[in-house]
TORSE-698629 format. One record per atom (N, C-alpha, C, O): residue in three letters; x, y, z. Coordinates in steps of 0.1 Angstrom, whole numbers, plus 5000, padded with zeros to 4 digits. Example, Ala and Ser with C-alpha at 12.3 -4.5 7.8 and 13.67 -1.06 7.14 Angstrom:
% residues 2
ALA513249435078/ALA512349555078/ALA513249675078/ALA514249675085/SER512849785071/SER513749895071/SER512950005079/SER513450115080/
END
This chain:
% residues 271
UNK375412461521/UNK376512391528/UNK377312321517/UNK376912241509/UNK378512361518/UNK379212241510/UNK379812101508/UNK380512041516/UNK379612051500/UNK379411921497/UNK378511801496/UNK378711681495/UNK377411881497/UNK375811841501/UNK375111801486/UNK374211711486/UNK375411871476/UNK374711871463/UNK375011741451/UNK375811731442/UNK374311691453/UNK374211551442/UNK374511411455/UNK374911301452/UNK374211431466/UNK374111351477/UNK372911291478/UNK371911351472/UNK372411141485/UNK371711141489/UNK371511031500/UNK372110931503/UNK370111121507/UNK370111081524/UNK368511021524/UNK367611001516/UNK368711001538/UNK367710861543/UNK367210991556/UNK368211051561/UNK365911031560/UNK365811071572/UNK364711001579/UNK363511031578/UNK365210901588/UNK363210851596/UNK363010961604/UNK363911041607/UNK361810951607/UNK360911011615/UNK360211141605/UNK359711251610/UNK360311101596/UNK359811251584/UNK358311281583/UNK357711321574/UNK358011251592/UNK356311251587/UNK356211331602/UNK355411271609/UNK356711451607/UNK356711491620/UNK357211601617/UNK357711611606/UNK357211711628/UNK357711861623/UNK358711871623/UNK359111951615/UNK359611791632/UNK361211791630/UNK361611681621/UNK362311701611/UNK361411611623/UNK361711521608/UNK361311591591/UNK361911571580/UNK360511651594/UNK360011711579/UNK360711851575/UNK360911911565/UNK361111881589/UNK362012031584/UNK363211961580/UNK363612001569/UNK363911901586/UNK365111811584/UNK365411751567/UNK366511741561/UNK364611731564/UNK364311681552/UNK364011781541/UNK364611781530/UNK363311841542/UNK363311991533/UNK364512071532/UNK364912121521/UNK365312081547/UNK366412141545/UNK367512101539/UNK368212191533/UNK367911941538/UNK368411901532/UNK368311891517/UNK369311881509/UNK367111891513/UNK367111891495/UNK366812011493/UNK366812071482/UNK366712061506/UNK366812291502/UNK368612291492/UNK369012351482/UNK369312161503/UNK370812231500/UNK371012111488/UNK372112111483/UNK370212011484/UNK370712001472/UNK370611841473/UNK370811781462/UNK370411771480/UNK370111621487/UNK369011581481/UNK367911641483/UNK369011471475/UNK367811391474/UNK367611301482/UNK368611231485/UNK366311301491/UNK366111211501/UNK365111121500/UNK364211131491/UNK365111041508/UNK363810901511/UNK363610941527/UNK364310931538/UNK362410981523/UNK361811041537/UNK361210911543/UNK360510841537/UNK361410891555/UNK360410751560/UNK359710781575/UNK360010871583/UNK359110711574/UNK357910701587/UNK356710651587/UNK356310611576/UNK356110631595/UNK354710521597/UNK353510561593/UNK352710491589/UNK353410691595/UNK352410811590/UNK352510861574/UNK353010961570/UNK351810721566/UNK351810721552/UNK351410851543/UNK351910871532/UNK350210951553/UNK349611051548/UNK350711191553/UNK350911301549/UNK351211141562/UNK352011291567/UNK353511301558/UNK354111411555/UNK353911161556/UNK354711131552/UNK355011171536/UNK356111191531/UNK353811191528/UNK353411141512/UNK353311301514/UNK353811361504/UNK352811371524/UNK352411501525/UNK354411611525/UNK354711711518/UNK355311541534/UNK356211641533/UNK356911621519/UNK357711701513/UNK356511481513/UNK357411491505/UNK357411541495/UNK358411561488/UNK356011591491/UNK355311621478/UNK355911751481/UNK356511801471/UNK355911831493/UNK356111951499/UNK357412001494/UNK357612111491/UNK358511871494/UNK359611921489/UNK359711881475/UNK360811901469/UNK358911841469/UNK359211871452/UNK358611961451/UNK359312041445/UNK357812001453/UNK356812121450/UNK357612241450/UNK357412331441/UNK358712281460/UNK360012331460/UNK360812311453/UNK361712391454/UNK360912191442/UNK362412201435/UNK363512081441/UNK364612051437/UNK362812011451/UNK363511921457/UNK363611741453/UNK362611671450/UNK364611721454/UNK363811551449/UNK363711481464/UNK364511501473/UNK362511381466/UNK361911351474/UNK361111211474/UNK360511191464/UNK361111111482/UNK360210991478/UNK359910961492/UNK360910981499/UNK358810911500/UNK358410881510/UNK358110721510/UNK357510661501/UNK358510671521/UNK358210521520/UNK358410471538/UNK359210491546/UNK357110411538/UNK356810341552/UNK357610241559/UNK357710121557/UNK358210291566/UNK359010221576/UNK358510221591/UNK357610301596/UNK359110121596/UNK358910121612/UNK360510111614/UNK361010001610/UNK361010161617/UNK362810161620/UNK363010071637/UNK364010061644/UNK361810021638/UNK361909871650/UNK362109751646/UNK362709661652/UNK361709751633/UNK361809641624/UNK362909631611/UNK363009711601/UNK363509511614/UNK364909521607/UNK364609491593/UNK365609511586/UNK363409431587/UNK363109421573/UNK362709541572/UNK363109581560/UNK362209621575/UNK361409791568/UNK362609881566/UNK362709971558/UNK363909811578/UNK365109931576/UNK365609861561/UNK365909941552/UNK365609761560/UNK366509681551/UNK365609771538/UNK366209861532/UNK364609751536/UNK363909781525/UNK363609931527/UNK362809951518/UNK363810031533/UNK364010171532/UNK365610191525/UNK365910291520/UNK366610081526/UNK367810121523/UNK367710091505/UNK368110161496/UNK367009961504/UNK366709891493/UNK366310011481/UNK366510021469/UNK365710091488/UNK364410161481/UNK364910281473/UNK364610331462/UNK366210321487/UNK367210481483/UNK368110411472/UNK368410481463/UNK368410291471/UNK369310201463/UNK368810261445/UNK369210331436/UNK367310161449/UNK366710171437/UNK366010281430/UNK365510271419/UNK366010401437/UNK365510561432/UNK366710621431/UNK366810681420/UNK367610611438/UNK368710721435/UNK370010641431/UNK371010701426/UNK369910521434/UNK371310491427/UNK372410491438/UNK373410421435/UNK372410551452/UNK373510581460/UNK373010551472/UNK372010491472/UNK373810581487/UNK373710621498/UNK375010691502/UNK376210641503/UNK374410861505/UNK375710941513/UNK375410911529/UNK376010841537/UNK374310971530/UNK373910991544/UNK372210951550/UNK371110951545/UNK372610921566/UNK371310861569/UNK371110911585/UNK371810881595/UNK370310971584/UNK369811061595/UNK368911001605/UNK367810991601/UNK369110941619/UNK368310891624/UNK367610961634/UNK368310981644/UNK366410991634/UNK365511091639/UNK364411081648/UNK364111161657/UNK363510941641/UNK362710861650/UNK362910851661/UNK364010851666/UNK362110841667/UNK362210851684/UNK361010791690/UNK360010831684/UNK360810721698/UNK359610701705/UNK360410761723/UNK361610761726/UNK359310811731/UNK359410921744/UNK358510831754/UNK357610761750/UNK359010851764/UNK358010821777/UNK357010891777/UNK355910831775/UNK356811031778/UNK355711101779/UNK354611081765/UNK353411091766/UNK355211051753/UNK354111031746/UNK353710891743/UNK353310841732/UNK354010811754/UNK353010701750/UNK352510641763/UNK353010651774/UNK350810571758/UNK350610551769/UNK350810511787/UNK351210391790/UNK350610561794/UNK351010531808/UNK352010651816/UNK352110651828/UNK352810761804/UNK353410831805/UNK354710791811/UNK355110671808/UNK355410851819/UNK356810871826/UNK356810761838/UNK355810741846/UNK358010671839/UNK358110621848/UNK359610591851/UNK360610601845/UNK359310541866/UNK361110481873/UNK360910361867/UNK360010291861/UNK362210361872/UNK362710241873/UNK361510091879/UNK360810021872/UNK361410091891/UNK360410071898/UNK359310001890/UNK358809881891/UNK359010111883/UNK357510111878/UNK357110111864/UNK356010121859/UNK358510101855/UNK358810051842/UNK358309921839/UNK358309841849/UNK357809861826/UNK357509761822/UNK358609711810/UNK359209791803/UNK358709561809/UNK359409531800/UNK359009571789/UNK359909581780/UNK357809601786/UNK357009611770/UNK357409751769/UNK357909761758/UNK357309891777/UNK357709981779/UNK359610031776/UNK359910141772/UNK360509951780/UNK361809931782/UNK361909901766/UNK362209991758/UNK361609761764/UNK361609721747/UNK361609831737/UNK362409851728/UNK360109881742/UNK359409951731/UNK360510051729/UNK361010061718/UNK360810131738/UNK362210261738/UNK363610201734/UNK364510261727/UNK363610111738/UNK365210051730/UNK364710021713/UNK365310081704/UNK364009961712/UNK363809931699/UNK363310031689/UNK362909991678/UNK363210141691/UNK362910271680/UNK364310371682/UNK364810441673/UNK365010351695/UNK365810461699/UNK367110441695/UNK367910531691/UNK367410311697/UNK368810221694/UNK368610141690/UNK369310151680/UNK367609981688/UNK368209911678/UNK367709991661/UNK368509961652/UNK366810061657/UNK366410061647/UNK367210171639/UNK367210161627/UNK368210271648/UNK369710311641/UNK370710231639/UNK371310261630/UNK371110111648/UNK371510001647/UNK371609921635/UNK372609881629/UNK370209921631/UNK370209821619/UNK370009961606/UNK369609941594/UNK370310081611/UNK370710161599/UNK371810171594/UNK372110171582/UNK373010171607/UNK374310151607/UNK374609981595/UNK375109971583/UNK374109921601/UNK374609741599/UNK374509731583/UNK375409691576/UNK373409781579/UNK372809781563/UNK373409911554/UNK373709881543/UNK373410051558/UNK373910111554/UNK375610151553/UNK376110231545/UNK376110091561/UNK377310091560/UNK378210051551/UNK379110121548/UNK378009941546/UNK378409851536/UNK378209921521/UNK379009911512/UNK376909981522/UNK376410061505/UNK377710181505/UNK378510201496/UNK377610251517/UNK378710371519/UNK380310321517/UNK381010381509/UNK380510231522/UNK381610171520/UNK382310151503/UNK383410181500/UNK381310101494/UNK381110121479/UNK381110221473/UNK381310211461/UNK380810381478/UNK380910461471/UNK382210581478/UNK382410701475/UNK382910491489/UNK383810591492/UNK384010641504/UNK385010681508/UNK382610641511/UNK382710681527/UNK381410771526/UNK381010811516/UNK380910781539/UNK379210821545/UNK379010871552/UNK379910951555/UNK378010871560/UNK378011041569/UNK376610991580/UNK375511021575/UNK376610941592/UNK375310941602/UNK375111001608/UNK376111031615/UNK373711091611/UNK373311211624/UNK372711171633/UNK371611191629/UNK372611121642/UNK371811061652/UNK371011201656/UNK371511321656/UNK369811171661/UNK369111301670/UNK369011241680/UNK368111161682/UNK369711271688/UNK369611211705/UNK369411331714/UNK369411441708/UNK369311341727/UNK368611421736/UNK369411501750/UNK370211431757/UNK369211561751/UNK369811621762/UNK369711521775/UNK370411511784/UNK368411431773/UNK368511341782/UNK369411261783/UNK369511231795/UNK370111201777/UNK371511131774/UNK372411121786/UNK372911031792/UNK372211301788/UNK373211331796/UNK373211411808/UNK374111471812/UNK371811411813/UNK371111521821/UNK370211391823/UNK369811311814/UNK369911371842/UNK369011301843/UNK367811381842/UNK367911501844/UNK366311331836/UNK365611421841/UNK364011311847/UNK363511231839/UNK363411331859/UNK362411271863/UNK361811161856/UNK361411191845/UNK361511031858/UNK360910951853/UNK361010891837/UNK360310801832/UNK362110991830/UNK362410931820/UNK363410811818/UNK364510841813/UNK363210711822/UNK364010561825/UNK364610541815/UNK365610591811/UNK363610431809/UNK363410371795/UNK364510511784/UNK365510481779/UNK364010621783/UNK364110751773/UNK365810801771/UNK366510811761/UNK365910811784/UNK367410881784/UNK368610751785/UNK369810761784/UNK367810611788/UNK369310511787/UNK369110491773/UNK370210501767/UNK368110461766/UNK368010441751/UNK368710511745/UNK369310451735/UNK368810671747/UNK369610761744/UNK371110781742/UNK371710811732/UNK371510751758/UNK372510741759/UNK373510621754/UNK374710631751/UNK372610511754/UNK373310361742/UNK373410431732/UNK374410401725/UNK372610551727/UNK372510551707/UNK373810651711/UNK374610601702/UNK374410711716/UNK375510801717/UNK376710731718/UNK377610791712/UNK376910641722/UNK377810531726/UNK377910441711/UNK379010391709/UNK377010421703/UNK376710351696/UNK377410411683/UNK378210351676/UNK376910571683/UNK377610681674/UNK379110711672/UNK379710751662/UNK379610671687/UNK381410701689/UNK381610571686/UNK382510581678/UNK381310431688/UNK381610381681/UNK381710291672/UNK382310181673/UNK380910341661/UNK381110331643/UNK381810471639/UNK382210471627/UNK382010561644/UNK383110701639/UNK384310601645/UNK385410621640/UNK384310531652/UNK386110501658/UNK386310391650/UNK387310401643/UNK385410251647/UNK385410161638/UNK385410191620/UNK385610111611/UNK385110311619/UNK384610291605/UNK385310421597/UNK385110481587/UNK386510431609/UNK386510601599/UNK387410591589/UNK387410681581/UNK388410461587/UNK389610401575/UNK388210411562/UNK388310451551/UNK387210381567/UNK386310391554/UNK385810511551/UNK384810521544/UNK386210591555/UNK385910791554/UNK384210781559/UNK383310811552/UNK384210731572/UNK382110711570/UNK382710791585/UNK383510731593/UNK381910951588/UNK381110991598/UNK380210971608/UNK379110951604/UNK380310961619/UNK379410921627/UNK378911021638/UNK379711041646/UNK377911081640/UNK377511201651/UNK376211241656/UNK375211261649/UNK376311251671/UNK375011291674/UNK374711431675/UNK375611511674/UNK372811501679/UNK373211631683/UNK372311551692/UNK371611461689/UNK372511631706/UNK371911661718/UNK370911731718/UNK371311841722/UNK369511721716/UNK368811801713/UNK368011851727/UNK367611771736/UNK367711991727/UNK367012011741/UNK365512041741/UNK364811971735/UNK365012131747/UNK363512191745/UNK362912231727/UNK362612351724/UNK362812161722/UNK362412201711/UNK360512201709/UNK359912101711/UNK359912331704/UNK358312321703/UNK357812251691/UNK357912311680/UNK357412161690/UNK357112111676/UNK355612111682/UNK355212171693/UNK354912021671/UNK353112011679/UNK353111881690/UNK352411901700/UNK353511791690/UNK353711691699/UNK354011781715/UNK353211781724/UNK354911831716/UNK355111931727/UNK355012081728/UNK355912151733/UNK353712151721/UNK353212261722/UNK352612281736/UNK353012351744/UNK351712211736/UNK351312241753/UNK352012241765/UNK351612301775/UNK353012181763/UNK354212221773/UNK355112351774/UNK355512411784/UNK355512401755/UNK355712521757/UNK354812641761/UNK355312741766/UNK353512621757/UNK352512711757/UNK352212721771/UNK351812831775/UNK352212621777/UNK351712631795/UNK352012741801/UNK353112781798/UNK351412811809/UNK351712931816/UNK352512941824/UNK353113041826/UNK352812811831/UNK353612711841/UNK355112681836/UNK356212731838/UNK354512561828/UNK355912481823/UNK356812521814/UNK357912491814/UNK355812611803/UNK356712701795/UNK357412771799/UNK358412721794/UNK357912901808/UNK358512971813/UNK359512881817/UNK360712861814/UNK358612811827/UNK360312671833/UNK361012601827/UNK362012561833/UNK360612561812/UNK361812511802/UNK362512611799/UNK363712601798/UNK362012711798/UNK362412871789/UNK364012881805/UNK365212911803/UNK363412861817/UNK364212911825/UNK365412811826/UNK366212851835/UNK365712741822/UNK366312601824/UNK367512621811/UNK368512551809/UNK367112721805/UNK368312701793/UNK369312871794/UNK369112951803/UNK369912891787/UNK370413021780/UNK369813091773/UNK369613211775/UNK369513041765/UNK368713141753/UNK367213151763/UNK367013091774/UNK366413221757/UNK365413251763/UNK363913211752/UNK362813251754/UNK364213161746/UNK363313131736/UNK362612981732/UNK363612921727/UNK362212941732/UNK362012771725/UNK362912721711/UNK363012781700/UNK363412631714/UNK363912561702/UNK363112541691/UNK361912511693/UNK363512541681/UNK362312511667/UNK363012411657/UNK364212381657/UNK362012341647/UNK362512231641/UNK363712301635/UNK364712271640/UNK363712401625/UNK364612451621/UNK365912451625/UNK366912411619/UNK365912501637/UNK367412481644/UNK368112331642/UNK369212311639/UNK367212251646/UNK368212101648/UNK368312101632/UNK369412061628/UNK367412131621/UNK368212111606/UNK368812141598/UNK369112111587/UNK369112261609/UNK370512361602/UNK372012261606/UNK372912231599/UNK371712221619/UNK372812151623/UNK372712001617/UNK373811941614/UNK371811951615/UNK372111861607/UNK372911851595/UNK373811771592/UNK372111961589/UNK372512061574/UNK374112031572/UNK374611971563/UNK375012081584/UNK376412101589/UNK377012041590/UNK378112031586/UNK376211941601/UNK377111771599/UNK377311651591/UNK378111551592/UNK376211691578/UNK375911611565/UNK377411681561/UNK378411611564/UNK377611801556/UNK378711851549/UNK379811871552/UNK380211871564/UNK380611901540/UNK382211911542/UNK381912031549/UNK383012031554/UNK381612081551/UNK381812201561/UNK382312171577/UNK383012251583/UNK381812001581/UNK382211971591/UNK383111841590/UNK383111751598/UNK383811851580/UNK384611741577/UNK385411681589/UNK385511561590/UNK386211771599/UNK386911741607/UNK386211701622/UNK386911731633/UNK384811621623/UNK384111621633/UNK383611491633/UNK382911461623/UNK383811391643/UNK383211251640/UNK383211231655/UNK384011281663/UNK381911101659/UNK382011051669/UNK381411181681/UNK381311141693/UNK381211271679/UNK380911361687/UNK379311401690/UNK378411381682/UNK379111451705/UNK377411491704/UNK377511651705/UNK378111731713/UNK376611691691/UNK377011851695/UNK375511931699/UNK374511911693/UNK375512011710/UNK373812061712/UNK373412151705/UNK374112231699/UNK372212141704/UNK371412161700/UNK370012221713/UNK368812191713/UNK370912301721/UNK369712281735/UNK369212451740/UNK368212471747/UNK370112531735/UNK369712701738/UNK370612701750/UNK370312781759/UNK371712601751/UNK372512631763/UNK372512581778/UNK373212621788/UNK371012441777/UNK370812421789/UNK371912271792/UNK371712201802/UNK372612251787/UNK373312141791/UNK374412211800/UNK374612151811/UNK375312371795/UNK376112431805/UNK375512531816/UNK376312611822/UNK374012521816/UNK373512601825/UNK372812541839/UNK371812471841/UNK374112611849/UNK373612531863/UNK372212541870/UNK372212601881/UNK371612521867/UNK370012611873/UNK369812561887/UNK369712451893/UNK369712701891/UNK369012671901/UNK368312851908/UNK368312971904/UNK367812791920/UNK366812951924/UNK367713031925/UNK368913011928/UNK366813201923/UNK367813291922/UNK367813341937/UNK366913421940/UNK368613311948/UNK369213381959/UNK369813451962/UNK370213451974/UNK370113561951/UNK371013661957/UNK370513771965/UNK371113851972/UNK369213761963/UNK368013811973/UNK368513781987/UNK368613871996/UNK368813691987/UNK369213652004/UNK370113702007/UNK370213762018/UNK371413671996/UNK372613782002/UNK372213902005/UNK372313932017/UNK371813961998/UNK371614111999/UNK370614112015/UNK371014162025/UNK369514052013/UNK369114082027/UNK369614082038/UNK369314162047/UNK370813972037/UNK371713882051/UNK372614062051/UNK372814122061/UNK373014102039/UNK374614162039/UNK374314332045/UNK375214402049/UNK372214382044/UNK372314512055/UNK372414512066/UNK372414612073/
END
């Protein structure tokens, strides 16, 4: 991608299959990054992964809930590389993977509500607040938010998930409308059914697999790969003319109306 090479980026959530492909891809294209996440061993693990390739790479423990770990993940890209282009926010905390699983409104807990605002939106938040300013100093910067098809599609019991979401989208349009005199980018993608290992058993299900598979266009599962090609895209001049925008990442299910196939019925009604 162009404009990518002698850059360098920030990606949380790297210690995970889509955080870690994200991160590889980028110093595939020439990016030196500060990989972060809580998962010291998984974390130490992608990064080694991407020197071992040719890439430059440093991993360091963040909780992106906490506004000193962001401050000091920014500190850290400061003091290894000298710069900040770009900062990818990736982390996520989900209703379904934590305990108690999916709930309404109803049946949501404040600690629950918290817990999802504070990984989903404030902890990009205080990426924005701190990294903005370093970007500012070398000329203008570049943010990817990973946000969800939930955003914008209700889907069952995900309360807490998809408003957290949809703040960080709102949040993205505007620092691209605030910040663009300072040449700094701002963008989400919408990401949809993607299989990583966290959500293997859902694709793999005999059941539920098929029914995400049916719910989109493409016929296939999303893979980390895909959201880091597009990240890949949005880091670079290649997308220079694109800010403030959510682009998918979903195999098509945000323009696909689903529903049962009835044309069985016409045809029965129409002999």
């Amino acid at each position: 991608m162009r404009g990518l090479t002698g850059k360098v980026g920030i990606v949380t959530g790297a210690t995970k299959d889509m955080g870690g492909a994200v991160a590889e891809r980028l110093a595939a294209e020439g990016v030196s990054v500060l990989c972060c996440g809580r998962n010291s061993d998984r974390g130490e693990q992608w990064a080694a992964r991407i020197r071992a390739n040719g890439g430059e790479a440093q991993f360091v423990c963040v909780d992106v809930g906490i506004e000193e770990h962001v401050r000091h993940a920014i500190d850290s890209t400061l003091a290894k590389f000298g710069r900040l282009d770009i900062v990818v926010n990736l982390a996520a905390a989900t209703d379904v993977g934590r305990a108690g699983g999916i709930k309404r409104v109803t049946d949501e807990t404040k600690e629950g509500l918290l817990l999802q605002f504070n990984i989903n939106f404030i902890g990009p938040f205080w990426f924005y607040k701190y990294a903005i300013p370093q970007m500012q100093k070398i000329g203008g910067g570049n943010f990817i938010n990973v946000s969800s098809l939930a955003a914008t599609k209700a889907f069952p019991g995900l309360t807490a998930y998809s408003t957290s979401k949809a703040a960080l989208e709102a949040l993205s349009r505007q620092v691209a409308v605030d910040y663009c005199d300072s040449n700094i980018r701002s963008n989400c993608i919408g990401v949809g059914a993607i299989r990583v290992s966290d959500s293997a058993v859902l694709h793999d299900h005999p059941v539920a697999g098929p029914a995400l598979r049916q719910a989109q266009i493409i016929s296939r599962p999303g893979a980390p790969d895909d959201v880091a090609s597009m990240v890949a895209f949005l880091a670079s001049d290649e997308s220079s003319f694109i800010s403030g925008e959510v682009l998918p990442v979903d195999g098509g299910a945000l323009v696909k109306h689903f529903v049962p196939d009835i044309a069985r019925v016409y045809r029965e009604n129409a002999r």
